[in-house]
Backbone atoms as SQL, in Angstrom:
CREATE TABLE atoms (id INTEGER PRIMARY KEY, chain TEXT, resi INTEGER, resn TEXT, atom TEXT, x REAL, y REAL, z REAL);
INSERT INTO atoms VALUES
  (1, 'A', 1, 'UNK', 'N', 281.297, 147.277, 62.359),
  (2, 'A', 1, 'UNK', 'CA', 280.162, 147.633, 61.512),
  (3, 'A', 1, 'UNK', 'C', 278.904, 147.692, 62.377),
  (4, 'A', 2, 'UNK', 'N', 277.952, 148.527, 61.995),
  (5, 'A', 2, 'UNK', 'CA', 276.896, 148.635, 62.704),
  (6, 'A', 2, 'UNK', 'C', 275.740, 147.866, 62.639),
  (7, 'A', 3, 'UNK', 'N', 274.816, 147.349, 63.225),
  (8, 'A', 3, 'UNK', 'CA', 274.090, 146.607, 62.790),
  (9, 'A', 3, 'UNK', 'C', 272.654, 147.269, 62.186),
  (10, 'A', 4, 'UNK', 'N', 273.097, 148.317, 62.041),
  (11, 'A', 4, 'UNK', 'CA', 271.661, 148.896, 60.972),
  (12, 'A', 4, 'UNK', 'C', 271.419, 148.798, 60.250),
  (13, 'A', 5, 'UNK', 'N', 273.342, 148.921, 59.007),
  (14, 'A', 5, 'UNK', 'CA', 273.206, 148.525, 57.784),
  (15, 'A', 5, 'UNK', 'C', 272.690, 147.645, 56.934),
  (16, 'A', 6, 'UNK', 'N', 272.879, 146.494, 57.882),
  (17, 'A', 6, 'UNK', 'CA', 272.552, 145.090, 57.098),
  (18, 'A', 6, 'UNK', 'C', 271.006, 145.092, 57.599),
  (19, 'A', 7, 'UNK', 'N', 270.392, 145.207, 58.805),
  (20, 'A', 7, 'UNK', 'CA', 268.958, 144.854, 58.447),
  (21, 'A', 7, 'UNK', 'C', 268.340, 146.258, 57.985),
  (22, 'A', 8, 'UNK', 'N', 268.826, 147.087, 57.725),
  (23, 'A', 8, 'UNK', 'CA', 267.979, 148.176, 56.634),
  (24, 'A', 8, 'UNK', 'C', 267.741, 147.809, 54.952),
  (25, 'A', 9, 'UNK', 'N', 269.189, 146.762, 54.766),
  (26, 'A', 9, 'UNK', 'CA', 269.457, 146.595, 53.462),
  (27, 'A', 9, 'UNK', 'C', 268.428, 145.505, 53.609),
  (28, 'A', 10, 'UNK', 'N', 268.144, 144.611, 54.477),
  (29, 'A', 10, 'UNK', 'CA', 267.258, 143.608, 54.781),
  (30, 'A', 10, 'UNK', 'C', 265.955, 144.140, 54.716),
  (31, 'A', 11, 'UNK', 'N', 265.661, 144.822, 55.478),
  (32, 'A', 11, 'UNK', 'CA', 264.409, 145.467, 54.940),
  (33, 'A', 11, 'UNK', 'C', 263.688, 145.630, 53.975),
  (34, 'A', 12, 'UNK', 'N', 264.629, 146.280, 52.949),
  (35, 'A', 12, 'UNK', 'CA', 264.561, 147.469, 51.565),
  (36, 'A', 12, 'UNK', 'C', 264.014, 146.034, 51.009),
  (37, 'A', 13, 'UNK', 'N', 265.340, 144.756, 51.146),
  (38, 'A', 13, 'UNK', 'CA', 264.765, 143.478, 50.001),
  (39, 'A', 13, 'UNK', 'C', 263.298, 143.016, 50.645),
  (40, 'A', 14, 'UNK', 'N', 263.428, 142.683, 51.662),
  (41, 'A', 14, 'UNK', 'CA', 261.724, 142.248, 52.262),
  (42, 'A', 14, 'UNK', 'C', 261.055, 143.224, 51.764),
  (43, 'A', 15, 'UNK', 'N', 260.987, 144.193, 52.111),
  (44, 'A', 15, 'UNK', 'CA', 259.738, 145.014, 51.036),
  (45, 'A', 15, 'UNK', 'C', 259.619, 144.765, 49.909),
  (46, 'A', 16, 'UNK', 'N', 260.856, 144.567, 48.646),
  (47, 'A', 16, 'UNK', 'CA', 260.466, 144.466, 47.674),
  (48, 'A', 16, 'UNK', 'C', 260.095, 143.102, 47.486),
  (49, 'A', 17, 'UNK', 'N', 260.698, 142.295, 47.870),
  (50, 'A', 17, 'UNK', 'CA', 259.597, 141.323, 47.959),
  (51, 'A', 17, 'UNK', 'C', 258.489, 140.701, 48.340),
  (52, 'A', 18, 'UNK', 'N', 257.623, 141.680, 48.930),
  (53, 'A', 18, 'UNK', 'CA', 256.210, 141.710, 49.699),
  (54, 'A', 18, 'UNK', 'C', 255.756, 142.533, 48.048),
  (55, 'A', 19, 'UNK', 'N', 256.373, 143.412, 47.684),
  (56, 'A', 19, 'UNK', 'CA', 255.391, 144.191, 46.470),
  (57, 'A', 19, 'UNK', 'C', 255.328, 143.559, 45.707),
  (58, 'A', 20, 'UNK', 'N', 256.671, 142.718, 45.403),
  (59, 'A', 20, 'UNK', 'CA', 256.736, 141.544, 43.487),
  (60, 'A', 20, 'UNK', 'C', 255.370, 140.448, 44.140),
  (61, 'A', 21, 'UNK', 'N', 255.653, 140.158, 45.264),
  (62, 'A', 21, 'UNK', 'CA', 254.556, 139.264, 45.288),
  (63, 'A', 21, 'UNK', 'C', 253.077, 139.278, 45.355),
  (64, 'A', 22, 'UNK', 'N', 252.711, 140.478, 46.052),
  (65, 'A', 22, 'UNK', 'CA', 251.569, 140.906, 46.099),
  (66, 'A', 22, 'UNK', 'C', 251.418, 141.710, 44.493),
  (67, 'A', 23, 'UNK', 'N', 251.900, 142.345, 43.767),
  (68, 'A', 23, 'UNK', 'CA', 251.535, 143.240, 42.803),
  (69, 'A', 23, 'UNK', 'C', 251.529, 142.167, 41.478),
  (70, 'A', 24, 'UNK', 'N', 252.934, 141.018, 41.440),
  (71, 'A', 24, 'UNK', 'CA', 252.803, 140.298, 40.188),
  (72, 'A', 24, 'UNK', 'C', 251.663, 139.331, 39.845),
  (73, 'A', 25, 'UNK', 'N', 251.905, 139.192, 38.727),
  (74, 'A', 25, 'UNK', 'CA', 250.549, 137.696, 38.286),
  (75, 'A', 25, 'UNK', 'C', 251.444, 137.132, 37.586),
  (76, 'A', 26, 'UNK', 'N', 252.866, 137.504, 37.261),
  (77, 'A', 26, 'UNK', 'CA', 253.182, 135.928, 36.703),
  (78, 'A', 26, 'UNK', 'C', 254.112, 135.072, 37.518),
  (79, 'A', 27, 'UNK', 'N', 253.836, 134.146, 37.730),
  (80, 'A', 27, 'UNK', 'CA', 254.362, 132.837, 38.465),
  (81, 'A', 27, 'UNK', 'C', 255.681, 133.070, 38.879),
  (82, 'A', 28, 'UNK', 'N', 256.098, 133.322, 37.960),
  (83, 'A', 28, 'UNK', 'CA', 258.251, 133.152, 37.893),
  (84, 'A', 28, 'UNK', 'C', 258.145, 134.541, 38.949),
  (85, 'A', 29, 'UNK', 'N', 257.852, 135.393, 38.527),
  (86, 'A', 29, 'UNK', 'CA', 258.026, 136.779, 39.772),
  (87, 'A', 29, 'UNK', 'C', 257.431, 136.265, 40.793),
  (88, 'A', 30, 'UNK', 'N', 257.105, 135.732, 40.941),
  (89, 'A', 30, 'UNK', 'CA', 256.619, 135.944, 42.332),
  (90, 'A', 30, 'UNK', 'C', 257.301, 134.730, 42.798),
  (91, 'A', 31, 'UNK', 'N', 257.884, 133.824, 42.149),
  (92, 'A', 31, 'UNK', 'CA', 258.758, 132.940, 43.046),
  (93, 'A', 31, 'UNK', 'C', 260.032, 133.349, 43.245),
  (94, 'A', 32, 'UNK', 'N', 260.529, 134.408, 42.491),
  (95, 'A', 32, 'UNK', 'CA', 261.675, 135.001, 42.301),
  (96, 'A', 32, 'UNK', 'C', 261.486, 136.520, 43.750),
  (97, 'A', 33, 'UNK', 'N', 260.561, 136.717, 44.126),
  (98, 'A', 33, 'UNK', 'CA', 260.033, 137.653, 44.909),
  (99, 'A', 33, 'UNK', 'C', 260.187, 137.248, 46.142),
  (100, 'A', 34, 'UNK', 'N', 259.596, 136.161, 46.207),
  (101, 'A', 34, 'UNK', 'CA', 259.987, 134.872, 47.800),
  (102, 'A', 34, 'UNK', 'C', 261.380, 134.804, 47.591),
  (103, 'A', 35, 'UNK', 'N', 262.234, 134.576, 47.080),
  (104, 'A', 35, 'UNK', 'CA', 263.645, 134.314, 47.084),
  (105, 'A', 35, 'UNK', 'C', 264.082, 135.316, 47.760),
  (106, 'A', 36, 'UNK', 'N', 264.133, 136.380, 47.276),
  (107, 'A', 36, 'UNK', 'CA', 264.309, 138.274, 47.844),
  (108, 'A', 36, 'UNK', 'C', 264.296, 138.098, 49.216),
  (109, 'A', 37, 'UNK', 'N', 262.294, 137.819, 49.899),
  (110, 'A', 37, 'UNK', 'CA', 262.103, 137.752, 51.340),
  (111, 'A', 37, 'UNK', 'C', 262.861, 136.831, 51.795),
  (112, 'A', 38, 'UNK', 'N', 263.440, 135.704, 51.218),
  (113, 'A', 38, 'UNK', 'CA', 264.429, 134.422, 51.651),
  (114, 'A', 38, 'UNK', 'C', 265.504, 134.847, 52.360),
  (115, 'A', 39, 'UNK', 'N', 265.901, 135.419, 51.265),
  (116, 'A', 39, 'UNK', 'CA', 267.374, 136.360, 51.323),
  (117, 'A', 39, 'UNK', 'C', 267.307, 137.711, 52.363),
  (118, 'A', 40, 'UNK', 'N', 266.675, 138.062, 52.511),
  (119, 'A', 40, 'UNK', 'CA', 266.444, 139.538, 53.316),
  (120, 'A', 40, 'UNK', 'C', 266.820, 138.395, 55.096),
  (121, 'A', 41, 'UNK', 'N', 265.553, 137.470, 55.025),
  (122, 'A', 41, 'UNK', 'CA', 265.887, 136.523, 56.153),
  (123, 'A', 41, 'UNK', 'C', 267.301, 136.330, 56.311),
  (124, 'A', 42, 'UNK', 'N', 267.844, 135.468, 55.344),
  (125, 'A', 42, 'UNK', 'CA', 269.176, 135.090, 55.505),
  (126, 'A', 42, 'UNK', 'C', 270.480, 136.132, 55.920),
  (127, 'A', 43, 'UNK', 'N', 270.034, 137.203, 55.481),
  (128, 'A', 43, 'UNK', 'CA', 270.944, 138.618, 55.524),
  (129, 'A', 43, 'UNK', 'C', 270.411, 139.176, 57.120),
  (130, 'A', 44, 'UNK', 'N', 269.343, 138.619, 57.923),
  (131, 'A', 44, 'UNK', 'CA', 269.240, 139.245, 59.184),
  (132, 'A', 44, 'UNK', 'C', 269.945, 137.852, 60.212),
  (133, 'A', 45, 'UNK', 'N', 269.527, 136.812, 59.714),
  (134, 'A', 45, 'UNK', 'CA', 270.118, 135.684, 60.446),
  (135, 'A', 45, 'UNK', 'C', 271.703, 135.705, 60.724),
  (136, 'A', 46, 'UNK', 'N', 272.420, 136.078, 59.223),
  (137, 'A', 46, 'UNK', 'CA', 273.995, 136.578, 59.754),
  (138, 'A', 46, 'UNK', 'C', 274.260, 137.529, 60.260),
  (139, 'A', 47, 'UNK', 'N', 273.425, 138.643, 60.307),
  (140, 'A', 47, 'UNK', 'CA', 274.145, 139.972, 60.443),
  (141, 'A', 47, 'UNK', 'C', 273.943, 139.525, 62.165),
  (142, 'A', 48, 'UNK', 'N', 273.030, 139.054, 62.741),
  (143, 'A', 48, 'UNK', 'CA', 272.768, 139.396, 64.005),
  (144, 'A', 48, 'UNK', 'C', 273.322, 138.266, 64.920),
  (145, 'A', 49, 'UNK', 'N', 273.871, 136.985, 63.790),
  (146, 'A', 49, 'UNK', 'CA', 274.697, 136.026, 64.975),
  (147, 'A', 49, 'UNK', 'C', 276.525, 136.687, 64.390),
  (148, 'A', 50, 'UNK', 'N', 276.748, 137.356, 63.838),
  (149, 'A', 50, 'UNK', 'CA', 277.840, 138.047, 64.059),
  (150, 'A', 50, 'UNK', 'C', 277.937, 138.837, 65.142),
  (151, 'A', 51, 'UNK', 'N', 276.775, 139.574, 65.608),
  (152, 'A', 51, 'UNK', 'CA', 276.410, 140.773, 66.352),
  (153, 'A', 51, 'UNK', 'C', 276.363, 140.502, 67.786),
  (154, 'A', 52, 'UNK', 'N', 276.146, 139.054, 67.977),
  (155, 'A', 52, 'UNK', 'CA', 276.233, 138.604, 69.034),
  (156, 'A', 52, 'UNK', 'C', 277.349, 137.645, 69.571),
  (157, 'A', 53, 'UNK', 'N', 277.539, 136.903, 68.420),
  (158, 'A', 53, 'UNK', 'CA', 278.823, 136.009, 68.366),
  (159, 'A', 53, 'UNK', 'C', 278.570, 134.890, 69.316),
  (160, 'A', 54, 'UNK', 'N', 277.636, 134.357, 69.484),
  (161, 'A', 54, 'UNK', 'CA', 277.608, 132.732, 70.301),
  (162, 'A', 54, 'UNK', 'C', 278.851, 131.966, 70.045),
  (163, 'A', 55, 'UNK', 'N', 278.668, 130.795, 70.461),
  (164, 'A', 55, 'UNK', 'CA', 279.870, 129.616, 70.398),
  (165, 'A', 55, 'UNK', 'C', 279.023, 128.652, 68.839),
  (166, 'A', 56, 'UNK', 'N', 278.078, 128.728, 68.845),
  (167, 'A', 56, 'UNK', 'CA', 277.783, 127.712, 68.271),
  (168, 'A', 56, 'UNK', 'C', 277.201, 128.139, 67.067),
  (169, 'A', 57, 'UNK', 'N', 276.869, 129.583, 66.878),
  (170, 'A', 57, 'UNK', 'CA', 276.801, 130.085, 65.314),
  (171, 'A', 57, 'UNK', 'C', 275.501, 129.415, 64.951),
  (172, 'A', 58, 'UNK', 'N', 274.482, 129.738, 65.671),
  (173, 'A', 58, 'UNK', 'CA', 273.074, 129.294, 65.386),
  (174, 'A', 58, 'UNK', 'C', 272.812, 130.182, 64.434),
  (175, 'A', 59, 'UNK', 'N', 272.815, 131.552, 64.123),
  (176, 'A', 59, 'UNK', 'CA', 272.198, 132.244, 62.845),
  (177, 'A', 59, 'UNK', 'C', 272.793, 131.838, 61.441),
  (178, 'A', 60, 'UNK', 'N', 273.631, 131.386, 61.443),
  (179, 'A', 60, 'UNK', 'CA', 274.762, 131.102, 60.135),
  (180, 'A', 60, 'UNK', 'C', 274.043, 129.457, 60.302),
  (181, 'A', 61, 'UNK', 'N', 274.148, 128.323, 61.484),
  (182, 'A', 61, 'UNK', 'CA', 273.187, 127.702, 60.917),
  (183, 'A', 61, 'UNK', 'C', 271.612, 127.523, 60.542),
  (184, 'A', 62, 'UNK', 'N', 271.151, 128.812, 60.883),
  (185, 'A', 62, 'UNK', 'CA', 269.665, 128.844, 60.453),
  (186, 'A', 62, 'UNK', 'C', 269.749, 128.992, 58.713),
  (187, 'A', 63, 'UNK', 'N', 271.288, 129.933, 58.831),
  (188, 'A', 63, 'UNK', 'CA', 270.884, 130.741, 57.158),
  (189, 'A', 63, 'UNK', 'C', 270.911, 129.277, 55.950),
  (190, 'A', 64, 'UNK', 'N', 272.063, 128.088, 56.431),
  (191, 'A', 64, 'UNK', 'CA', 271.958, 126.860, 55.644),
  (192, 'A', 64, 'UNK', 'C', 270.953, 125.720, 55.511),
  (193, 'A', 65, 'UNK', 'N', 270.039, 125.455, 56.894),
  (194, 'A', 65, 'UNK', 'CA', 268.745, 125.639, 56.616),
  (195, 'A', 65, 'UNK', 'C', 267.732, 125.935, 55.384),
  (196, 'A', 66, 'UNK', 'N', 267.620, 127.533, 55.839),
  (197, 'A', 66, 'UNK', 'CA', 267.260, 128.595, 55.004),
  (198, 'A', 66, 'UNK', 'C', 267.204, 128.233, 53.384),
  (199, 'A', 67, 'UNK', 'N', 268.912, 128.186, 53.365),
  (200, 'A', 67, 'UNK', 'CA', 269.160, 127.879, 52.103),
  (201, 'A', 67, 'UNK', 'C', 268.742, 126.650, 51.338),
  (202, 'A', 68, 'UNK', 'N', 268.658, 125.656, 52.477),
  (203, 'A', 68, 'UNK', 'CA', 268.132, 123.983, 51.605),
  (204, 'A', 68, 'UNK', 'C', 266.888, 124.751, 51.085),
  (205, 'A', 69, 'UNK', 'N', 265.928, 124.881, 52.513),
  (206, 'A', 69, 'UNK', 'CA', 264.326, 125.116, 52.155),
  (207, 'A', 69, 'UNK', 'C', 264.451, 126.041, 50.660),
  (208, 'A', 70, 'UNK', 'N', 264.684, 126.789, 50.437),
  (209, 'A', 70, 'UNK', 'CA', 264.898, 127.721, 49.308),
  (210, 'A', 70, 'UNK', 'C', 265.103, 127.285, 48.126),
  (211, 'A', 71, 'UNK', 'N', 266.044, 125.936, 47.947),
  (212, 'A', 71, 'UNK', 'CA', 266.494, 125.558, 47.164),
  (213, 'A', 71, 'UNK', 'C', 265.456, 124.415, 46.768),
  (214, 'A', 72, 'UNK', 'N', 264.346, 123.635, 47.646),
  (215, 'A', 72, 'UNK', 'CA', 263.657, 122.746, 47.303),
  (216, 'A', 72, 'UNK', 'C', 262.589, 123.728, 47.513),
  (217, 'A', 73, 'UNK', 'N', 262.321, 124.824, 47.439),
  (218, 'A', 73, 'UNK', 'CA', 261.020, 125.494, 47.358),
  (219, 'A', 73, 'UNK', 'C', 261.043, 125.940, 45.680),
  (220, 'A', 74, 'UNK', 'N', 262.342, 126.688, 45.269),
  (221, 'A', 74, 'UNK', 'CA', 262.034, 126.778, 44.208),
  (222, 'A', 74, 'UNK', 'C', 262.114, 126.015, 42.525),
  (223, 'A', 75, 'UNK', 'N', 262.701, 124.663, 43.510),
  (224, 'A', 75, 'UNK', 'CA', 262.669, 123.260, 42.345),
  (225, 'A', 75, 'UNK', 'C', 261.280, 122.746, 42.219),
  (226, 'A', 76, 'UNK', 'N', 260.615, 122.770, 43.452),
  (227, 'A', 76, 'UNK', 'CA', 258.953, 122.478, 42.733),
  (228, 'A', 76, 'UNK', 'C', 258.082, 123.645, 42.962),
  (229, 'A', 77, 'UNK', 'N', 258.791, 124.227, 43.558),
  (230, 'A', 77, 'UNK', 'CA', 257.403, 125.813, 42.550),
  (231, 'A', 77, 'UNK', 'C', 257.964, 125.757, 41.120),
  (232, 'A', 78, 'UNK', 'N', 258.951, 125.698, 40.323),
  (233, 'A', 78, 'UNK', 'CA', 259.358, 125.762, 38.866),
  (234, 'A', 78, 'UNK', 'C', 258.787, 124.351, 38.489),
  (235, 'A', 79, 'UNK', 'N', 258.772, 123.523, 38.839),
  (236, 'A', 79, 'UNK', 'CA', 257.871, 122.038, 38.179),
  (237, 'A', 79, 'UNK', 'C', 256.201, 122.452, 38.263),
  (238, 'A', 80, 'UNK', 'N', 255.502, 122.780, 39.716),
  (239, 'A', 80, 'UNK', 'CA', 254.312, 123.160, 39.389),
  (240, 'A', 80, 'UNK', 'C', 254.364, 124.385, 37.800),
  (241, 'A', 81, 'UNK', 'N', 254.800, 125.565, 38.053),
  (242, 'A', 81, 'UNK', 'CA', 254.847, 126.522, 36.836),
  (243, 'A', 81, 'UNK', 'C', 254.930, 125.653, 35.745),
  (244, 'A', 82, 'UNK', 'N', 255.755, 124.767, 35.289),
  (245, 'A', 82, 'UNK', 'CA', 256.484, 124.202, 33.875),
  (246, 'A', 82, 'UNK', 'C', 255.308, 123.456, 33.889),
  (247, 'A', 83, 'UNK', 'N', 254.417, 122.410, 34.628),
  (248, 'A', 83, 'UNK', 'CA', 253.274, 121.487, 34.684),
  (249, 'A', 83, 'UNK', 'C', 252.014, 122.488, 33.996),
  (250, 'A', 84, 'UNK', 'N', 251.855, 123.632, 34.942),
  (251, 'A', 84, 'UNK', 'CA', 250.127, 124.431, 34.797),
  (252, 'A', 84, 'UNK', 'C', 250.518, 125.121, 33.367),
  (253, 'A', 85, 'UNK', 'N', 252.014, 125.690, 33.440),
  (254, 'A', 85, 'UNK', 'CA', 252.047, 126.184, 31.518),
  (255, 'A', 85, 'UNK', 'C', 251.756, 125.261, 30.727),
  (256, 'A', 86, 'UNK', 'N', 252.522, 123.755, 31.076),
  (257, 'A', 86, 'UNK', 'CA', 252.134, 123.179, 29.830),
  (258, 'A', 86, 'UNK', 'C', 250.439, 122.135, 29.750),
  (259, 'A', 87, 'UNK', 'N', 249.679, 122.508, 31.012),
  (260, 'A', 87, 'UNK', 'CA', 248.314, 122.137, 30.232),
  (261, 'A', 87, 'UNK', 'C', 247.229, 123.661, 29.821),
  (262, 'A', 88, 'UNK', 'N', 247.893, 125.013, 30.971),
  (263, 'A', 88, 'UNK', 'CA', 246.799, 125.811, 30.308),
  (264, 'A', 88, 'UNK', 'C', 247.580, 126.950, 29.345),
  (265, 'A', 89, 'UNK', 'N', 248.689, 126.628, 28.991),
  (266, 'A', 89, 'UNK', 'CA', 249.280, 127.666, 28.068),
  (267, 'A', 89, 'UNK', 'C', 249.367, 129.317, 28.561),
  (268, 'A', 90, 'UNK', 'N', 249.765, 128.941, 30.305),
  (269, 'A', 90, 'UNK', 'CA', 249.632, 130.870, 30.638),
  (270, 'A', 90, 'UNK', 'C', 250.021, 129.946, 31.944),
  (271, 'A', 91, 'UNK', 'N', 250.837, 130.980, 32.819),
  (272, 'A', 91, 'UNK', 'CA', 250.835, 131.012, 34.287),
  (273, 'A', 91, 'UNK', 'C', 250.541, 132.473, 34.811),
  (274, 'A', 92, 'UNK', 'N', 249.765, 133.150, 34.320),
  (275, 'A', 92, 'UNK', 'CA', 249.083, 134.108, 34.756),
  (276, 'A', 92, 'UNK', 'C', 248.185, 133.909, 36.231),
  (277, 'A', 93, 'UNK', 'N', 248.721, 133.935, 37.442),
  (278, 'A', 93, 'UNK', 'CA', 248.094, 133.772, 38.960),
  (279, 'A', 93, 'UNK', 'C', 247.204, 133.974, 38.771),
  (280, 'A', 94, 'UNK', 'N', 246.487, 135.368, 38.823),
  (281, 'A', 94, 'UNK', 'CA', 244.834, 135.599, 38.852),
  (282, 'A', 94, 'UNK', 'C', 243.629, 135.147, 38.104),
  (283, 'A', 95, 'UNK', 'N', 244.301, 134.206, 37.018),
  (284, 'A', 95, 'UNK', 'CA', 243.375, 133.303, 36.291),
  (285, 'A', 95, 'UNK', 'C', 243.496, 131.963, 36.764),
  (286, 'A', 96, 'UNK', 'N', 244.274, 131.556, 37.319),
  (287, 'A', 96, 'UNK', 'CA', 244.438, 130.289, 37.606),
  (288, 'A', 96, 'UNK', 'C', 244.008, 129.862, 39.241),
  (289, 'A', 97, 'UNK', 'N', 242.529, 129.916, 39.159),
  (290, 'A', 97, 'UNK', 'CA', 241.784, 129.656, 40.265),
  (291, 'A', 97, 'UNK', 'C', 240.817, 128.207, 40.273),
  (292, 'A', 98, 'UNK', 'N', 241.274, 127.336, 39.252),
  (293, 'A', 98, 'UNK', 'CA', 240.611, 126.101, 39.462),
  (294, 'A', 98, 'UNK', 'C', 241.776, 124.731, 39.482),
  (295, 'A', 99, 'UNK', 'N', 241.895, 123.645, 40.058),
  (296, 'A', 99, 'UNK', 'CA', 243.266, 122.723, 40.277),
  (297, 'A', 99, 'UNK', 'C', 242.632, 121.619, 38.942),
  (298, 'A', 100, 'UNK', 'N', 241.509, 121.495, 38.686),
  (299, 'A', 100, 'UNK', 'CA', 241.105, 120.692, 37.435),
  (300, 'A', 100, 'UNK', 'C', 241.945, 121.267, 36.203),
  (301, 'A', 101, 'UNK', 'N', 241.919, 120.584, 35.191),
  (302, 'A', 101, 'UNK', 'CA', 241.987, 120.941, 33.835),
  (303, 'A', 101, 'UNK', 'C', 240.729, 121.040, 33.434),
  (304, 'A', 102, 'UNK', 'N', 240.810, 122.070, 32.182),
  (305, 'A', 102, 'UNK', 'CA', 239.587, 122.299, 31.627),
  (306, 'A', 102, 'UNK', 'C', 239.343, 121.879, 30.779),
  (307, 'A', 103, 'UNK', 'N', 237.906, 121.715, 30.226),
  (308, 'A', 103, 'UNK', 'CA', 238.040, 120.482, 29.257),
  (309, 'A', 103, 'UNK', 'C', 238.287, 121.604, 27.806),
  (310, 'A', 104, 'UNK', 'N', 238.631, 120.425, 26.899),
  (311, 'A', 104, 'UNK', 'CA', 239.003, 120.828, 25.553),
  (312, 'A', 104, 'UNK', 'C', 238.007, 122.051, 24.916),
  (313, 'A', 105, 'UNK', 'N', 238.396, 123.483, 24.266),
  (314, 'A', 105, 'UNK', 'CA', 237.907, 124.044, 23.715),
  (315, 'A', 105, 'UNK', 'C', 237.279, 125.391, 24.921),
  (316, 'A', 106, 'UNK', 'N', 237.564, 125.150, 26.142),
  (317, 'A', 106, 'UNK', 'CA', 237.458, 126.048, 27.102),
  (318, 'A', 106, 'UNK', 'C', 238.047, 127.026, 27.182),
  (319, 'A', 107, 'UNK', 'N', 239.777, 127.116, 26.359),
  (320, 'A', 107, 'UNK', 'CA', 240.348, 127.712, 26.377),
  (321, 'A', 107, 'UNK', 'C', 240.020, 129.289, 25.243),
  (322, 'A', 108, 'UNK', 'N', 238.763, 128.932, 24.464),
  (323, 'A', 108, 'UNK', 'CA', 238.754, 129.821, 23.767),
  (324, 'A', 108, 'UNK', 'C', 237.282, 131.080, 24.275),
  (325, 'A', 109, 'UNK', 'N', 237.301, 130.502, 25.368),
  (326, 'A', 109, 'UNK', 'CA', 235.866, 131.511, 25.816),
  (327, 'A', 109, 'UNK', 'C', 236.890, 131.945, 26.960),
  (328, 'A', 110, 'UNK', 'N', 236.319, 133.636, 27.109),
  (329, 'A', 110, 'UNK', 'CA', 236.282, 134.224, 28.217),
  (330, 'A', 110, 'UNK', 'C', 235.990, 133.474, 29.764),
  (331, 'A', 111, 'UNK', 'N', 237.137, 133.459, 30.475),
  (332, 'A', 111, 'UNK', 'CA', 237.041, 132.995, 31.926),
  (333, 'A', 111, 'UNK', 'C', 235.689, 133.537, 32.413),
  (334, 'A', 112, 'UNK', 'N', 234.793, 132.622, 32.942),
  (335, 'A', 112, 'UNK', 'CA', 233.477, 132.482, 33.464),
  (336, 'A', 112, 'UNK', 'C', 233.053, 131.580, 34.544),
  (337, 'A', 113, 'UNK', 'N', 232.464, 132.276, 35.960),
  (338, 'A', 113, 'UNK', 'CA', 232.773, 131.175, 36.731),
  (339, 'A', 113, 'UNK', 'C', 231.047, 130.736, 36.639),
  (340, 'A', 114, 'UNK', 'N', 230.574, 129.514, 37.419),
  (341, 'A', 114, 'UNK', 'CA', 229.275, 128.770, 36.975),
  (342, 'A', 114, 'UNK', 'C', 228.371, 129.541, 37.331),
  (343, 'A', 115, 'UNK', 'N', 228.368, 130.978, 38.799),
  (344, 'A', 115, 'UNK', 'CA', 227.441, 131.200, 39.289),
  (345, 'A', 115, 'UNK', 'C', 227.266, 133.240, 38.340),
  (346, 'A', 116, 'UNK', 'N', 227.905, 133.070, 37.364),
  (347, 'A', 116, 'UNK', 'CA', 227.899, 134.432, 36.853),
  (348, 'A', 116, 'UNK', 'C', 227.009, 134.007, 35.247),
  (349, 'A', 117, 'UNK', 'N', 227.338, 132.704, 34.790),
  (350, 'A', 117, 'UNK', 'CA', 226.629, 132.110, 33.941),
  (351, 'A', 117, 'UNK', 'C', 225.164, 132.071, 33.935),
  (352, 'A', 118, 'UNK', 'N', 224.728, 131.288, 35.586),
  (353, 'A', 118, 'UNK', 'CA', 223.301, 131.377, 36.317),
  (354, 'A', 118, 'UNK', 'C', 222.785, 132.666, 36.103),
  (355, 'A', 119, 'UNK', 'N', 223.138, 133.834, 36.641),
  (356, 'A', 119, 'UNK', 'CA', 222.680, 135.119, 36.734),
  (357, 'A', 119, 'UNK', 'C', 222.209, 135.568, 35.111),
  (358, 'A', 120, 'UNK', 'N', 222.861, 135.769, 34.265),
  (359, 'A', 120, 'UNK', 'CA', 222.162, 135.431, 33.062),
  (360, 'A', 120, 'UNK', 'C', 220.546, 135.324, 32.259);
């Protein structure tokens, strides 16, 4: 087999996961988007220690590695998400630019930051 196939197919997923992440605003896509670029990694790490064939199969152990980090990246990116839904009722990214909670009754005014208030 050639080794184009697999990092072209590697590619195609890294791109799409550079667009889910850059283009989405909700949380779950875009952690689901990193998984993609995870995987695109993991799919160049085998294709190319096949390609070379060492003794000791360093790309196949990078890809299990790979795979822990992946697996504890997306157990607490899904706890942060399940945490920020359940105090601001949205995981919408581009609104969620302050690490405070807001106080009670904030939720019903238009997002306003302090220095657009001033101008006023």
């Amino acid at each position: 087999m050639h080794l184009a196939y697999p990092t072209v197919v590697a590619a195609l997923l890294f791109s799409v996961g550079v667009y889910g992440v850059l283009a989405r605003r909700n949380a779950i896509l875009v952690l689901m988007s990193v998984e993609l670029m995870l995987n695109a990694v993991n799919l160049n790490l085998v294709a190319f220690d096949i390609r070379f064939a060492d003794r000791l199969h360093g790309g196949q152990v990078m890809t299990l590695f790979t795979i822990v980090i992946a697996a504890a990246e997306i157990g607490l990116g899904l706890a942060i998400v399940l945490l920020v839904y359940r105090n601001r009722r949205m995981i919408d990214v581009d609104r969620l630019d302050a690490l405070a909670e807001e106080p009670d009754g904030a939720d019903e005014r238009p997002h306003e930051r302090p220095h657009e208030e001033a101008a006023r």
